[in-house]
N, C-alpha and C positions, 0 to 999 in steps of 0.2 A: 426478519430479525427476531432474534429470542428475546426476550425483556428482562429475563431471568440469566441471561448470561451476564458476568463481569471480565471487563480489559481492564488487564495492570497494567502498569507504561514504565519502562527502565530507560532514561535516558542515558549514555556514555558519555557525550560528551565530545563522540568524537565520530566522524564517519569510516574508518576504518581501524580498530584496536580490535583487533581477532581475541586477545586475551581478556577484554572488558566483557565483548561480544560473548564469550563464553560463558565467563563468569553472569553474566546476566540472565543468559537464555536457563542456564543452572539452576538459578536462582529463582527463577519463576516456574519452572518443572519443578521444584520443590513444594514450593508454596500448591502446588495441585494444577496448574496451568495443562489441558490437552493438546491447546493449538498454540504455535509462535507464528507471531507477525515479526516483520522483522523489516527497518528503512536504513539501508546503511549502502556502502559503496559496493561490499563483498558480502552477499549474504549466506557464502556455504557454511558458515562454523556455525551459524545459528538453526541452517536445517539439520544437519548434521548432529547439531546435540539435542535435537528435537528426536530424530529418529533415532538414534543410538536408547533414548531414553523409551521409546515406542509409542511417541508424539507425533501428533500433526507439523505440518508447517505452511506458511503461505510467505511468498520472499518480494522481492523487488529489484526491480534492474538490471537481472540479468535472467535471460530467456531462457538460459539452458540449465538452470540450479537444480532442474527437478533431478537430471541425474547423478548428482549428490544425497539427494536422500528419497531413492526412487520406490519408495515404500509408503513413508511417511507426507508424501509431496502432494499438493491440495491445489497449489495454483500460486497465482501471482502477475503482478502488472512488470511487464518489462520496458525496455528501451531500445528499438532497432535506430540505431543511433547511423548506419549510413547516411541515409537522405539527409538528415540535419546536417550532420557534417559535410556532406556534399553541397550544401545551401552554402553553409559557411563558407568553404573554398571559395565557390562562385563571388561570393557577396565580396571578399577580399581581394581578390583577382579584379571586378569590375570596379573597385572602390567605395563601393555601398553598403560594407558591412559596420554596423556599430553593435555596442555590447548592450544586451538587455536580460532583461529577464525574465525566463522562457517557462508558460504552465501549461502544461498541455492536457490536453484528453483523448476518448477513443479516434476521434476522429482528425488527428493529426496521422503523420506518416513516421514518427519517430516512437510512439505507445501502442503497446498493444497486452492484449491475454495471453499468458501464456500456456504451453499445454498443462491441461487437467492430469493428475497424479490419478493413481488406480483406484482410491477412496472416493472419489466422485461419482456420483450413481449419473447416468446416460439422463433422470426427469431433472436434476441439479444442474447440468450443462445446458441442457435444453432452457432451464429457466435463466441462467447468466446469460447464453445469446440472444434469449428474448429480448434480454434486459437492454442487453448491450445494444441492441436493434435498439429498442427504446431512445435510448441515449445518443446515437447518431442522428434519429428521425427530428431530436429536439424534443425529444416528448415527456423525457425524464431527468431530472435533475440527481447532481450525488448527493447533496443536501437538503435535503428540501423540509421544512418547518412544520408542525413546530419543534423546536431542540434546546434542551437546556443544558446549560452547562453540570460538572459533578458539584454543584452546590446548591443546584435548583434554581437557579435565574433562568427563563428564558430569555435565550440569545436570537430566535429564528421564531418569528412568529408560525400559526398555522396559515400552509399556503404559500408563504416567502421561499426564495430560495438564498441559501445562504455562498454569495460569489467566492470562485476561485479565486479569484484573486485576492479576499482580501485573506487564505488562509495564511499566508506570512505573518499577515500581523496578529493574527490570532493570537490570544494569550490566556485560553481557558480548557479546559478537554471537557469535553462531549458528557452527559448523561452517563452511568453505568464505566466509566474510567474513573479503577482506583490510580489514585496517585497526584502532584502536582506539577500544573506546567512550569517548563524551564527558559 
């Protein structure tokens, strides 16, 4: 982690308005932003105005976004959503499906990495699969303390890990995130 980096945060408001989505990603390549993250349902308008602008980007939820901005394209968590929906059919067919709410990590059958874009040096890969090994063996946590929120409380002691599950309820962003939560 860089200590000297800062994350802006654009909330929309909405998981799919490609015309927010734009205007956001805009908005923050303005203000000097290199790299876009981006949580939304569709995230090609937001690689896409990454790279047009000659940005990074890293996306979410869908596996194939890199070739949408295959210049610009860094990586990203996807969703190989067969198997879940395969579970589901089953679970409905045999009567045993009820509705929940579902957090996964790497070692489900529905999340995964997806491929690294051409800015990614081969020692950078090599350290996310480490990582990633880490993280399947049980050895590493994504939160892990101490962490304070952008107002300086500590929220995550040192040593603590701070659970997935409770990120729902979360209602403060991270250290080093300009902006507030929504």
């Amino acid at each position: 982690m860089n200590p000297k980096a800062e994350t802006r945060v654009v909330f929309t408001g909405t998981f799919l308005d490609p015309g927010k989505e734009a205007s956001a990603a805009n908005a923050l390549l303005e203000q000097g932003a290199d790299v876009l993250g981006v949580i939304v349902d569709s995230p090609i308008t937001v690689v896409q105005a990454a790279e047009k602008r000659s940005a990074h980007s890293v996306g979410y939820h869908y596996i194939g976004v890199q070739k949408f901005a295959p210049k610009g394209w860094i990586d990203g968590v996807a969703f190989t959503w067969g198997n879940l929906y395969t579970r589901f059919a089953k679970q409905v067919m045999d009567g045993t499906w009820k509705s929940e709410n579902i957090l996964g990590g790497l070692g489900d059958d529905y999340l995964t990495i997806a491929p690294f874009g051409p800015a990614v040096s081969e020692d950078a890969i090599k350290l996310v699969n480490a990582k990633k090994q880490e993280f399947l063996a049980g050895k590493a946590q994504v939160f892990q303390g101490p962490i304070r929120d952008n107002k300086g409380v500590e929220r995550v002691k040192a040593g603590e890990a701070f659970p997935l599950s409770e990120l729902r309820k979360m209602d403060w962003l991270v250290e080093g995130v300009v902006g507030e939560p929504k």
